[in-house]
C-alpha positions as CSV (number, residue, x, y, z in Angstrom):
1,X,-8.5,90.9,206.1
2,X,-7.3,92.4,209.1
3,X,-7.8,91.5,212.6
4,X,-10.7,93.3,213.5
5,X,-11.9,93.8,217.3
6,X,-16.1,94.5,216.9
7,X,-18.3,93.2,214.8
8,X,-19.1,96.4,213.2
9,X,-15.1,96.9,212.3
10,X,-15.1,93.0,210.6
11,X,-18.3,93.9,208.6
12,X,-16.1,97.6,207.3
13,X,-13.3,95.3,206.7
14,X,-15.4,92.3,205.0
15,X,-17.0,95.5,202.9
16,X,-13.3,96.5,202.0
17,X,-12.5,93.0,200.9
18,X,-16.0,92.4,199.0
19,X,-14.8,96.1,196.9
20,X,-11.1,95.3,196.4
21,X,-10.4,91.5,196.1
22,X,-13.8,90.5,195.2
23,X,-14.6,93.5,192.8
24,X,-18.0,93.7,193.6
25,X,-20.5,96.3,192.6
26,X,-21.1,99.1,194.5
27,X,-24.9,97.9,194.9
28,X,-23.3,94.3,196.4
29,X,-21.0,96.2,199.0
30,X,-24.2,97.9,200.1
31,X,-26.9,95.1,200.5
32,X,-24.0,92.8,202.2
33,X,-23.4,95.9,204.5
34,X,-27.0,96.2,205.1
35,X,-27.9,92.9,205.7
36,X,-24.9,91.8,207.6
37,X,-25.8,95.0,209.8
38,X,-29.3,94.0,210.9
39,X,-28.1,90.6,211.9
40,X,-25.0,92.0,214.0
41,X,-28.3,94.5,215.4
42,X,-30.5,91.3,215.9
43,X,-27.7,89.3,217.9
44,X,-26.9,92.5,220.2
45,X,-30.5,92.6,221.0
46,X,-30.9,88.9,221.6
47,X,-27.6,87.6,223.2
Protein backbone atom coordinates (compact mmCIF):
# COMPACT_ATOMS: atom_id res chain seq x y z
CA UNK A 1 0.00 0.00 0.00
CA UNK A 2 0.73 3.41 -0.57
CA UNK A 3 0.78 6.38 1.63
CA UNK A 4 -2.54 7.58 1.47
CA UNK A 5 -3.65 11.24 2.78
CA UNK A 6 -7.79 10.67 3.53
CA UNK A 7 -9.50 8.09 4.67
CA UNK A 8 -11.48 7.68 1.68
CA UNK A 9 -8.04 7.35 -0.51
CA UNK A 10 -6.66 4.37 2.23
CA UNK A 11 -10.06 2.60 1.85
CA UNK A 12 -9.41 2.88 -2.61
CA UNK A 13 -6.04 1.71 -1.85
CA UNK A 14 -6.94 -1.10 0.94
CA UNK A 15 -9.73 -2.03 -2.02
CA UNK A 16 -6.71 -2.19 -4.56
CA UNK A 17 -4.76 -4.48 -2.17
CA UNK A 18 -7.87 -6.68 -1.11
CA UNK A 19 -8.20 -7.28 -5.48
CA UNK A 20 -4.49 -7.73 -6.27
CA UNK A 21 -2.48 -9.25 -3.41
CA UNK A 22 -5.36 -10.74 -1.66
CA UNK A 23 -7.23 -11.97 -4.78
CA UNK A 24 -10.43 -11.46 -3.45
CA UNK A 25 -13.81 -11.68 -5.18
CA UNK A 26 -15.32 -8.99 -6.68
CA UNK A 27 -18.33 -9.41 -4.18
CA UNK A 28 -15.46 -9.10 -1.12
CA UNK A 29 -13.91 -5.83 -2.59
CA UNK A 30 -17.43 -4.47 -2.54
CA UNK A 31 -18.88 -5.34 0.99
CA UNK A 32 -15.28 -4.25 2.56
CA UNK A 33 -15.67 -0.97 0.54
CA UNK A 34 -19.15 -0.64 1.71
CA UNK A 35 -18.77 -1.34 5.17
CA UNK A 36 -15.49 0.33 5.72
CA UNK A 37 -17.33 3.39 4.02
CA UNK A 38 -20.21 3.80 6.57
CA UNK A 39 -17.81 3.59 9.36
CA UNK A 40 -15.28 6.33 7.83
CA UNK A 41 -19.20 8.27 7.41
CA UNK A 42 -20.09 7.35 11.10
CA UNK A 43 -16.66 8.78 12.61
CA UNK A 44 -16.92 12.13 10.36
CA UNK A 45 -20.27 12.58 11.78
CA UNK A 46 -19.25 11.83 15.41
CA UNK A 47 -15.64 13.17 15.91
Amino acid sequence: MTTAHTAREALQEFSIWLETERRSSEKTVEAYQRDVGHFIGFLVEHL
